[in-house]
C-alpha positions in Angstrom: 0.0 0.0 0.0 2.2 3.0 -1.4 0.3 5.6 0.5 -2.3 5.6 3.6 -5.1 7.4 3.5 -4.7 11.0 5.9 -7.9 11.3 6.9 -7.4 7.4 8.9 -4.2 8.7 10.6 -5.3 10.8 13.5 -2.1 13.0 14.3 -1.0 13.2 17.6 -2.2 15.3 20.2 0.8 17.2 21.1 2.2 17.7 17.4 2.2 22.1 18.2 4.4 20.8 21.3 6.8 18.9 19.2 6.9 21.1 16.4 6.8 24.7 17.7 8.7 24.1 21.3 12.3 23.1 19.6 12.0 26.6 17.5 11.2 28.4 21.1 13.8 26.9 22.2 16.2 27.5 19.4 15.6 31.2 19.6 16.2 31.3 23.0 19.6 29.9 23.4 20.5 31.7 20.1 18.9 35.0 21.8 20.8 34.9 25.4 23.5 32.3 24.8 24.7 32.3 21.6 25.0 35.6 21.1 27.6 35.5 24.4 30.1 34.0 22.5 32.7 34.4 19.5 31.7 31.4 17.8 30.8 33.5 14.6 34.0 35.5 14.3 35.8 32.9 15.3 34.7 30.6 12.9 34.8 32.7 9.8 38.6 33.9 11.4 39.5 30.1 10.1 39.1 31.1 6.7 40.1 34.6 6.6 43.8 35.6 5.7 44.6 38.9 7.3 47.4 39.4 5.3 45.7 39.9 2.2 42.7 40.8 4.1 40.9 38.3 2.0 38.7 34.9 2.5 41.1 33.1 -0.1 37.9 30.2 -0.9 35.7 33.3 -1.7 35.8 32.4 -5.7 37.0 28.2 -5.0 35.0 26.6 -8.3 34.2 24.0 -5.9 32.3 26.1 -3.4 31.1 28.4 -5.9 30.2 26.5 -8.7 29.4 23.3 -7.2 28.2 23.6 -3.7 26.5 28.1 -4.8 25.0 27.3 -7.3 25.0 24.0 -8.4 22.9 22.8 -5.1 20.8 25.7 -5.5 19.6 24.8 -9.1 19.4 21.3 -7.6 17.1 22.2 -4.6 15.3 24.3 -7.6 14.8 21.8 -9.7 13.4 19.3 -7.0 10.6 22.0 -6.0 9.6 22.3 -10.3 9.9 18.4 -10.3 7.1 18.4 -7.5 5.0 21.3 -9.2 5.2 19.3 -12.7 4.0 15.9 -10.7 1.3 18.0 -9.5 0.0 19.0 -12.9 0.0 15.3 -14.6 -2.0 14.4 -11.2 -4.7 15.1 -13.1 -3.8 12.7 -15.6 -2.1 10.1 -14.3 -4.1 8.7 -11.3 -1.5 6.9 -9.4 -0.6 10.8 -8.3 -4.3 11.8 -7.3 -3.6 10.9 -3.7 -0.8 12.9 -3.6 -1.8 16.0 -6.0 -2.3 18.2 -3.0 1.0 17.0 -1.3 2.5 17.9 -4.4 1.5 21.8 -4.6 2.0 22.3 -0.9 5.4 21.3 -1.2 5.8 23.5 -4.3 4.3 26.5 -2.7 6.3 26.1 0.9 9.4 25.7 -0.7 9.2 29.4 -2.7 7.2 31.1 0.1 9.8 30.2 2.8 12.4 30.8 0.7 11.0 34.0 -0.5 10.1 35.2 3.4 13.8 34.8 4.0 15.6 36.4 1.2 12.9 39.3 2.3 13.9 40.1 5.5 17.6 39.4 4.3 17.1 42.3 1.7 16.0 44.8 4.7 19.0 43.5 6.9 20.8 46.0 7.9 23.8 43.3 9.0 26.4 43.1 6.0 28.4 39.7 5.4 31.6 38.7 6.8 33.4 39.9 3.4 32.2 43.7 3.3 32.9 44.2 7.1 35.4 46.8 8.4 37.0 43.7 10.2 37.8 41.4 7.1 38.9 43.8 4.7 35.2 45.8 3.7 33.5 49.2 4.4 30.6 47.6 6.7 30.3 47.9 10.9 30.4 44.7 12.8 27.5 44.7 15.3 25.5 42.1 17.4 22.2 40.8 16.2 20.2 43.1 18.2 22.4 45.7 18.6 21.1 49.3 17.4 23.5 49.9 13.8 26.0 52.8 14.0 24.6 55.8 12.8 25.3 56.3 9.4 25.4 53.1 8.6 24.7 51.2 5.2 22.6 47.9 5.3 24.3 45.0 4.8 21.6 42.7 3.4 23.0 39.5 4.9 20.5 38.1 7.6 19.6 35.1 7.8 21.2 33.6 5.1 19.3 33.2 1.7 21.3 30.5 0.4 21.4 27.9 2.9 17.6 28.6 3.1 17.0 26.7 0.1 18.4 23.5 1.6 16.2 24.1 4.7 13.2 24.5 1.8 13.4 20.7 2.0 11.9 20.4 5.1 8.6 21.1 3.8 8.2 17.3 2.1 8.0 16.4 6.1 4.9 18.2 6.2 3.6 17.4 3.2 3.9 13.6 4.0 4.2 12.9 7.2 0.9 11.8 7.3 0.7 9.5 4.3 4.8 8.4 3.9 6.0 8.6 7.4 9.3 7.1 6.8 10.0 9.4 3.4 8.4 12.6 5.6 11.2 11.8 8.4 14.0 11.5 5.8 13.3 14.8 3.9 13.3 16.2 7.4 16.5 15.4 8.0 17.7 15.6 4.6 16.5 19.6 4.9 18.3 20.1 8.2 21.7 18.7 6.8 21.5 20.4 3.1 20.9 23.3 4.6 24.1 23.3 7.0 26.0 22.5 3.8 25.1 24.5 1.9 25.6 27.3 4.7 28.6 26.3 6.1 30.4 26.5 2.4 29.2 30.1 2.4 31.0 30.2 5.7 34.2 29.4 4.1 33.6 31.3 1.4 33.1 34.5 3.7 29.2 35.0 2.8 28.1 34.5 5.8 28.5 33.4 9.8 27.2 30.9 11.3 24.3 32.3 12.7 23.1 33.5 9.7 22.8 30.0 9.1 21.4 28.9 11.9 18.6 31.5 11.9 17.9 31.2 8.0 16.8 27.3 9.2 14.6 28.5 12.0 12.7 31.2 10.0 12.0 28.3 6.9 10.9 26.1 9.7 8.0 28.9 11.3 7.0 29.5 7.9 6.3 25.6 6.9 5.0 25.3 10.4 2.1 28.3 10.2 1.5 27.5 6.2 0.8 24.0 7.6 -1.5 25.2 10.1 -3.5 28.0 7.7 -3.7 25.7 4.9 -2.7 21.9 5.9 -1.5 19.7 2.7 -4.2 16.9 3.4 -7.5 16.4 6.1 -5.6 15.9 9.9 -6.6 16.7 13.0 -2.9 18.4 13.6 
């Protein structure tokens, strides 16, 4: 039996607990603990030559080409591949009991994508590369520090690349009420592409690692409230 039927498979009770606590608890520590240590600078330090005042892997083909671009076409073409599924549902009837499945993926995957490279745009944090500290014109300041006056925005935070890894995440919504085991695997499938993705940036100088961290957690709210307003099958949450 390649898929059970939703509307059988009462979810359980305390799926809001399991779901939205880890993200309250994410933004706390990264709120009051993360942000008390050096972690970021001391991470992108690693790749950072202050001799030249350069990141040296900033234009590496292998993290540019490959792990830039190439896994972000990749991630794109996964989310078209579930949109054109979608439209021969109504053809081919072996898809009809996933057709909705199929769009909700779709849709989740460019809205939280979208919601992140949004508030990156209005960032007012730059990127490791253009700040005063690594060779650029841009102020290093905390998180929810108030910028310098004068300042220019950055347009850094969260990370917009690494979000597209994350973007995976929403085929465990999508399924994990029909194909547990598959909806488990995207999961953590999601979770790891997107620290790949964002920890190449990190070499690269694109980013710290809390750009990262935080570009995961805002993709995770927005599959977690798109899945309440508009769930991708009938559940009982």
């Amino acid at each position: 039996m390649p898929f059970m039927k939703p509307n059988l498979l009462p979810s359980p009770q305390n799926f809001w607990l399991k779901h939205l606590l880890p993200a309250v608890i994410f933004a706390v520590l990264m709120m009051f603990v993360y942000t008390q240590t050096s972690w970021d600078v001391d991470l992108s330090n690693l790749f950072y030559n202050a001799q030249t005042h350069t990141f040296p892997l900033r234009r590496n083909a292998f993290l540019s080409q490959f792990m830039h671009t190439g896994l972000k076409w990749l991630v794109v073409g996964i989310a078209l591949t579930s949109l054109a599924l979608w439209g021969m549902s109504y053809r081919f009837s072996k898809l009809q009991p996933v057709r909705k499945p199929l769009l909700w993926t779709f849709i989740a995957m460019v809205a939280s994508t979208s919601i992140v490279a949004a508030i990156k745009h209005k960032s007012m944090h730059g990127c490791p590369w253009d700040l005063l500290a690594y060779g650029g014109e841009l102020p290093l300041f905390g998180l929810f520090e108030t910028p310098p006056i004068g300042a220019e925005a950055g347009g850094c935070f969260p990370a917009g690349h690494p979000s597209a890894g994350y973007a995976l995440m929403a085929f465990y919504f999508a399924y994990r009420g029909i194909k547990p085991r598959f909806a488990a695997t995207m999961l953590w499938s999601g979770i790891i592409m997107g620290l790949i993705m964002g920890w190449a940036q990190v070499m690269r100088g694109a980013h710290f690692l809390s750009h990262i961290l935080w570009s995961g957690w805002v993709v995770w709210l927005v599959l977690l409230m798109l899945y309440w307003a508009w769930p991708p099958y009938k559940t009982n949450t």
